[in-house]
C-alpha positions as CSV (number, residue, x, y, z in Angstrom):
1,X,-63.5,75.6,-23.9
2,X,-64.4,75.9,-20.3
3,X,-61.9,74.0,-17.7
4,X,-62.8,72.3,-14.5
5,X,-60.7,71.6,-11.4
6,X,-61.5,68.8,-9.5
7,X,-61.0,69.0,-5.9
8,X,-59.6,65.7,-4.2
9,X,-60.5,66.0,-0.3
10,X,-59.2,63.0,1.8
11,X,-61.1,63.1,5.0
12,X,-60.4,61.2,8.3
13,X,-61.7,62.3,11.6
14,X,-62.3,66.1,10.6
15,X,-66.0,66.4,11.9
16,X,-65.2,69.9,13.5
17,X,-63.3,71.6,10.4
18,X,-64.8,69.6,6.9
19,X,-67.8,72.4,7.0
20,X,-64.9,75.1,7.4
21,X,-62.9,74.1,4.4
22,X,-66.1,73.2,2.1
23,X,-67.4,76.8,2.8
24,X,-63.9,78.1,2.1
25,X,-63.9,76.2,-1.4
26,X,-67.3,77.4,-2.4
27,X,-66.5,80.9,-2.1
28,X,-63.6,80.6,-4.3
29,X,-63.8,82.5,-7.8
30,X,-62.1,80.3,-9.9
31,X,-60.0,82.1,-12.9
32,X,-60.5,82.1,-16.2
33,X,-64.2,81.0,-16.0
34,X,-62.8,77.3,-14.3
35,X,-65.6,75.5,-12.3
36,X,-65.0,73.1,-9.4
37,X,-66.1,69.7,-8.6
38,X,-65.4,68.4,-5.1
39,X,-64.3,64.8,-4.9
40,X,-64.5,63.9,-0.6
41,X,-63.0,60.5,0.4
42,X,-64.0,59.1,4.5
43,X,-61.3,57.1,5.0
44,X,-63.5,55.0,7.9
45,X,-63.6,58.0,10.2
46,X,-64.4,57.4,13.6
47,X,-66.2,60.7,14.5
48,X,-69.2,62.2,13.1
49,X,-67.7,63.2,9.9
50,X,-69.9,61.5,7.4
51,X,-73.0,63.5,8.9
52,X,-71.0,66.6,8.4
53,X,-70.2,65.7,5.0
54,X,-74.1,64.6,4.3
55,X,-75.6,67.5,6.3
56,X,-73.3,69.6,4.0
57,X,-74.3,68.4,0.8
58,X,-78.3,68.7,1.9
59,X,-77.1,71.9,2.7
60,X,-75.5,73.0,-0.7
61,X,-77.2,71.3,-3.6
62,X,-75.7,73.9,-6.0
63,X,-72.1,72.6,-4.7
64,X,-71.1,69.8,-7.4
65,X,-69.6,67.0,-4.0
66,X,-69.0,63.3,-4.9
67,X,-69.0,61.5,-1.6
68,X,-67.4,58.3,-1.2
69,X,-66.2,56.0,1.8
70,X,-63.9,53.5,2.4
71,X,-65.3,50.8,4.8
72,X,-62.2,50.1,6.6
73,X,-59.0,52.5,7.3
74,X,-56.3,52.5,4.8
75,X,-54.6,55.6,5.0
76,X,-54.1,59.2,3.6
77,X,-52.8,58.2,0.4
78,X,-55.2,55.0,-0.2
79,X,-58.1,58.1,-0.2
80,X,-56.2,60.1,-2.6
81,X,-56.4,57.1,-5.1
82,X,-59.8,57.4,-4.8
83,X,-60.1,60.8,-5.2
84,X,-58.0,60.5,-8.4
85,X,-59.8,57.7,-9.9
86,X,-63.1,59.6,-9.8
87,X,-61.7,63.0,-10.7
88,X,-63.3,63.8,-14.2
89,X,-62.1,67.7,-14.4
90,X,-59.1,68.8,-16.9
91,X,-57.1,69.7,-13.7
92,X,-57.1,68.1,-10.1
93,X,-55.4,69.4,-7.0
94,X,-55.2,68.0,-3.2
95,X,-57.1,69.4,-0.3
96,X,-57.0,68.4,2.6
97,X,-60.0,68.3,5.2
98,X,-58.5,70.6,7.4
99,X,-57.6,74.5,7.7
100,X,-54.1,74.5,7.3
101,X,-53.9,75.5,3.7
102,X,-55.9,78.1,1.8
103,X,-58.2,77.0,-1.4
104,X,-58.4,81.2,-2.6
105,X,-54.6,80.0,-3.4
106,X,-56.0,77.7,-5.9
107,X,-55.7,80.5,-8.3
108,X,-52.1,81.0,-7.5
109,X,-51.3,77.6,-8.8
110,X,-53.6,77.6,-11.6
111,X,-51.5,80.3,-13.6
112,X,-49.1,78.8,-14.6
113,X,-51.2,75.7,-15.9
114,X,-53.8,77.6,-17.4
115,X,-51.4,79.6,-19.3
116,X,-49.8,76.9,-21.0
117,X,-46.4,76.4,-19.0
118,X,-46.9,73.9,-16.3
119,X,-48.5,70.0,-16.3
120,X,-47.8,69.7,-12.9
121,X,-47.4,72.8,-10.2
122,X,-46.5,72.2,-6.8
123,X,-46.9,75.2,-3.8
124,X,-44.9,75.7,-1.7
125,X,-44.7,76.6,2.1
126,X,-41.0,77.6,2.0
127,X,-41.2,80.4,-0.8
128,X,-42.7,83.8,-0.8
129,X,-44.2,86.5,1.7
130,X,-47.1,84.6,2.4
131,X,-48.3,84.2,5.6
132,X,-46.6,81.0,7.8
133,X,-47.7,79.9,11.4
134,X,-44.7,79.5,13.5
135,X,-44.9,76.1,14.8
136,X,-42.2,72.9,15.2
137,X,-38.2,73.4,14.4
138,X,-37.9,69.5,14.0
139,X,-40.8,69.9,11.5
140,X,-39.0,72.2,9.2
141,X,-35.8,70.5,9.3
142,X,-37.2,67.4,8.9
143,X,-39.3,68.9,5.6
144,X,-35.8,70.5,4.3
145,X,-34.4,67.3,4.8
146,X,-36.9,65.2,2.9
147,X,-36.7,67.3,0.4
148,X,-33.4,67.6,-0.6
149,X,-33.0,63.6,-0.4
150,X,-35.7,63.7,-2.5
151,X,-34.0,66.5,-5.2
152,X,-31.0,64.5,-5.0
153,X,-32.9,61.5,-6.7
154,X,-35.2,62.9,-8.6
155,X,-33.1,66.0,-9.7
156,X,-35.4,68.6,-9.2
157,X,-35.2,71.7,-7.1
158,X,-38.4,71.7,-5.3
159,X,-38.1,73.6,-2.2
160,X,-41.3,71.4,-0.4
161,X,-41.5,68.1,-1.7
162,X,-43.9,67.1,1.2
163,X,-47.0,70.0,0.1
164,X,-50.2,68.6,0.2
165,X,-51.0,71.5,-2.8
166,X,-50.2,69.8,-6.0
167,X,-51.8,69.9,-9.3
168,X,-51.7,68.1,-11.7
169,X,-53.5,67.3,-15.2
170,X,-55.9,64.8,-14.7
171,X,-55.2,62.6,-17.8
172,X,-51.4,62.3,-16.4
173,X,-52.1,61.6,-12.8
174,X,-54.4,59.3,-13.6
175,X,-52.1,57.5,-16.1
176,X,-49.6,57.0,-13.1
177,X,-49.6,53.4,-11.0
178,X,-49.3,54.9,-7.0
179,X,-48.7,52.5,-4.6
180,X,-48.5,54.3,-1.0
181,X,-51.2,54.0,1.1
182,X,-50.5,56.7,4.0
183,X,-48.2,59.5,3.7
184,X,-46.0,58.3,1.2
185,X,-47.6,59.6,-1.5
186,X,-45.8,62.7,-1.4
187,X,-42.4,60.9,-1.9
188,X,-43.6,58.9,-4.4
189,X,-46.0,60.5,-6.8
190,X,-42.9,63.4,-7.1
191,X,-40.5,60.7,-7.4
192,X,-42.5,59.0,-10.6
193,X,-43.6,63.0,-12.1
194,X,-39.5,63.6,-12.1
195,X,-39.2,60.2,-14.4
196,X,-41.9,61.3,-17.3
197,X,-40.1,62.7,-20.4
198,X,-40.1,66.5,-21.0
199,X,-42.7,67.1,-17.9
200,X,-42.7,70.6,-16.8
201,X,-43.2,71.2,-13.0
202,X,-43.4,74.4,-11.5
203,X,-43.6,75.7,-7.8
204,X,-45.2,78.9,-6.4
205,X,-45.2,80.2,-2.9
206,X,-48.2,79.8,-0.6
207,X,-49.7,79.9,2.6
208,X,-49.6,77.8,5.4
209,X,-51.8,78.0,8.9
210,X,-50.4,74.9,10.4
211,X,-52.3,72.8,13.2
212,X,-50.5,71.4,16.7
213,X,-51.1,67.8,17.5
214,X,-54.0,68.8,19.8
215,X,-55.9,70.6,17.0
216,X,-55.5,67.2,14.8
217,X,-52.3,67.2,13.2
218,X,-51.7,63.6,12.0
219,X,-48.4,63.2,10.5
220,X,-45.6,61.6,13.1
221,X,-41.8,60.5,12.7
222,X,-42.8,57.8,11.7
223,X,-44.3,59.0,8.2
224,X,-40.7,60.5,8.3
225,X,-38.9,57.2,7.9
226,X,-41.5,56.1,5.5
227,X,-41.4,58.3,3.5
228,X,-37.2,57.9,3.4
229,X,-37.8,54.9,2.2
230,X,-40.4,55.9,-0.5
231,X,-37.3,58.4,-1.6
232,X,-35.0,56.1,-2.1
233,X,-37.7,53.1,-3.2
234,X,-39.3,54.9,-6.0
235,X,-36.1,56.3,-7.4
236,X,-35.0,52.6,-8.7
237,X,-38.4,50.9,-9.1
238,X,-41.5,51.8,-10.7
């Protein structure tokens, strides 16, 4: 039986690069016969990135996108619980809007699941001779640090807890209560994974061509400390 991967794409002021990535998507060959649907979440942009997204799917009606909008702001995560909620493939995996991670990888992570080893597969920056933009020390250490804090409670050996390529099986993502609204989901969603009996997570290596603050990166020290906190939250609570 044929599989399909949905495609969960948070979006927030990435009117330059959302046409980039979608092209990107579309041109992916999926293996083992598995289609796509594209699942785009506006998380109340403040640019022109709804007229992209429009403009792109008047431009591509062979391209199955679900559009969707949030009204007011609530953060990365909030549109990932969107994205999640509407996913109705076998499979669903993060994107995000911008060009710092590669969808031909999609394939990379699918193996494992498609071959019957993996419910969840994470991929990871940290691993492998894939290509890496050279971009902030604290960045790094501050990933490695996360982490590990978050191996130590969950007692996994992930080397990059905070990807934004994970993918899971639909049915057991959608199955899981998340609470965090920004970039806490990371922290969490791997901290509540780690507690299902018998779940078998798996991590390949991957790409990453990493964006500077001027070129939109979002994340801030800030998210750091949150996410801390998410670690250590989600690791006695539900």
């Amino acid at each position: 039986m044929m599989k399909k991967l949905s495609i969960l794409i948070p979006a927030y002021n990435e009117a330059r690069t959302i046409h980039l990535i979608l092209d990107k998507i579309k041109s992916v060959e999926l293996i083992q016969g598995v289609t796509k649907e594209l699942i785009i979440v506006n998380d109340c942009s403040k640019d022109d990135t709804e007229e992209a997204i429009n403009n792109y799917i008047l431009l591509h009606p062979d391209l199955p996108i679900s559009y969707y909008k949030h009204e007011v702001n609530k953060g990365k995560g909030a549109a990932i619980h969107t994205a999640i909620s509407k996913a109705t493939g076998d499979m669903c995996i993060v994107q995000d809007a911008d060009l710092e991670y590669d969808p031909q990888e999609f394939n990379i992570l699918l193996q494992p699941m498609l071959d019957g080893f993996a419910d969840v597969v994470y991929g990871s920056r940290f691993i492998g001779g894939n290509p890496h933009r050279i971009l902030f020390f604290w960045h790094t250490i501050g990933n490695k640090f996360l982490t590990t804090l978050s191996n130590m409670m969950t007692n996994l050996n992930l080397t990059d807890m905070e990807t934004c390529y994970k993918l899971f099986k639909t049915d057991l993502i959608q199955s899981i209560k998340l609470n965090e609204k920004r970039f806490g989901f990371e922290p969490e969603v791997t901290a509540k994974i780690a507690k299902i009996p018998k779940i078998r997570i798996y991590e390949v290596g991957i790409s990453y061509y990493g964006r500077t603050y001027e070129e939109g990166k979002k994340i801030g020290w800030k998210d750091g400390f949150r996410a801390i906190y998410c670690i250590l939250k989600y690791r006695f609570s539900k």
